[in-house]
N, C-alpha and C positions, 0 to 999 in steps of 0.2 A: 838841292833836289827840287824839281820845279812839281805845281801843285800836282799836277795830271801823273807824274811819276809815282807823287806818295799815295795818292789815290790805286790806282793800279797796283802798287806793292799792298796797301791795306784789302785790296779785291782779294790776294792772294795769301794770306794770314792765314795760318792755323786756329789761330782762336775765333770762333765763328761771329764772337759781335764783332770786332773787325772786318775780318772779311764780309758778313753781311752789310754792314753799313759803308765798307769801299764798293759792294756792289751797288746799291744804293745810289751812288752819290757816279756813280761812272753811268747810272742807267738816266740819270740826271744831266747830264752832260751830253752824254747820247740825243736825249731828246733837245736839247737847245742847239744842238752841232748841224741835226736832221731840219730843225725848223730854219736856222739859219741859211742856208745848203736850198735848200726847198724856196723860200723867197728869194735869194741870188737867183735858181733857175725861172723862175716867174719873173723875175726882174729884165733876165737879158730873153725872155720868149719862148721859153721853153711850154711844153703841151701838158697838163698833168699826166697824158699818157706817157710820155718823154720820161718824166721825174718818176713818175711808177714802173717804170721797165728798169729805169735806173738804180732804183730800190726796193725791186724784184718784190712789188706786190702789186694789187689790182689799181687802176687808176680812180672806184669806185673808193677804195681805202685811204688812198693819198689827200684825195678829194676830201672826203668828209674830215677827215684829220686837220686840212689845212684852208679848208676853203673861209672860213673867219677871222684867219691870223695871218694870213697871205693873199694878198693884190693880186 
């Protein structure tokens, strides 16, 4: 079972320190998936406005989120 699997099946646990700590660790992932994702589109020229319609929030949001950690 590849990690992202056990992760997702622990998101979904009855016993809540499990499940809370699979969500945890997916909200974790999330965030390094979106940062990744976000410099790719600044890489090939994309607008902030562009990556913010693309992750349906404001490009004032994307921006301040990403304007330190992304070129």
């Amino acid at each position: 079972m590849s990690e992202a699997t056990e992760v997702a099946a622990a998101a979904s646990s009855r016993d809540p320190a499990i499940g809370l700590a699979g969500v945890a660790a997916l909200r974790r992932l999330l965030e390094s998936l979106e940062e990744l994702q976000v410099a790719n589109a600044r890489a090939q020229g994309w607008s902030w406005q562009q990556i913010a319609d693309a992750l349906s929030v404001s490009r004032q949001a994307v921006h301040k989120k990403y304007r330190r950690t992304v070129a």
